[in-house]
C-alpha angles and dihedrals in degrees: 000000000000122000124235118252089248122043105242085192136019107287134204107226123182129201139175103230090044111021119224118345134173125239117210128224107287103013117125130259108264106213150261098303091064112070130196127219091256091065099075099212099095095099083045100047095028106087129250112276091220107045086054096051087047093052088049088056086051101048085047100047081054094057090057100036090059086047093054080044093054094041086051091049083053105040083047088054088043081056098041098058091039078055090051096049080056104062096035082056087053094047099056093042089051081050097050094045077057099057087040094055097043078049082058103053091037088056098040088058089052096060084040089059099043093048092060093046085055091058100050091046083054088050092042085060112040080052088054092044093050082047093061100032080058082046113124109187096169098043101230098133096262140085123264127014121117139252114276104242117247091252087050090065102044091054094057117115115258112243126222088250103127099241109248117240122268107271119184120237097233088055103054120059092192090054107112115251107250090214084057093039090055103056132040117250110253140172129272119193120224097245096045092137075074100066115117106242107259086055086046103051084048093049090044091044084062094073109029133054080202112114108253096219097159138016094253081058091049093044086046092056094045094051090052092046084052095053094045086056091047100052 
């Protein structure tokens, strides 16, 4: 039954996009796409109830589903950085076992070192103790003894020997060497400029009266020792 342009009564209408809606007298007819009761088709235009209600639960279903989806996005970041404090943790303890371990071989070199130093310093001195156990003060061919004292010689008795006449040293090729005369005779090793400096102040202090107050001064005193020996 067709409708007049113009609603002569109030009159029910039903769409799909609105639902039911009244028009009132003298309004004017909407259109095809409103529907009145008459018309028989609203259980066929209305949507299914169900359908509807099922949509809803899927829609939803979908909300909650983004929300688990963005409480899992967060909980992974929160991971991820924890992740990341990790490795930087482990990195910097890889980091301190290498130092560690560069301390210990440092260290291990150190105690190798001074261990051979040690030795050398035990055999430095066993050499310097066999050098003044050979040691003969008094010159009478054997080891030991001491120096007669200055006094000691003065007081001895004059013997009847006709003193020789004074004969400068220059002059005579045959007169001792006081140098010589002064300081024993020991031994100097061939790779002296090794000693360790201690050894080496003591050897050089064997051939001059001069202070050693450093190793270029000992060296000094042994080289010239060496020289005198050689000419």
């Amino acid at each position: 039954m067709a409708r007049p342009p113009v609603f002569t009564r109030p009159t029910k209408l039903w769409s799909r996009a609105e639902g039911w809606r009244e028009w009132p007298i003298g309004e004017s007819d909407p259109g095809g796409s409103w529907f009145a009761e008459e018309d028989g088709d609203e259980k066929a235009l209305k949507p299914d109830q169900d359908v509807v209600k099922s949509l809803a639960e899927a829609v939803k279903r979908e909300e909650a589903l983004d929300r688990r989806v963005e409480t899992l996005t967060a909980s992974l970041a929160v991971a991820a950085g924890r992740a990341e404090k990790a490795e930087a943790q482990i990195a910097e303890l890889t980091q301190r076992a290498e130092d560690a371990e560069r301390a210990k071989k440092a260290a291990e070199d150190i105690a190798a070192g001074l261990s051979v130093e040690r030795d050398r310093a035990v055999t430095a001195f066993a050499d310097l103790h066999r050098r003044f156990a050979a040691f003969d003060p008094d010159g009478d061919g054997k080891p030991g003894g001491k120096r007669k004292p200055a006094e000691a010689a003065d007081a001895a008795p004059a013997t009847e020997t006709p003193p020789e006449p004074e004969t400068a040293a220059g002059d005579d090729p045959a007169a001792p060497d006081a140098d010589a005369d002064a300081f024993a005779p020991v031994l100097i090793p061939d790779d002296y400029a090794k000693t360790p400096w201690f050894a080496l102040k003591a050897l050089a202090s064997n051939f001059t009266t001069d202070p050693i107050e450093n190793k270029a001064a000992a060296l000094a005193a042994i080289q010239a020792e060496l020289e005198r020996r050689a000419g």
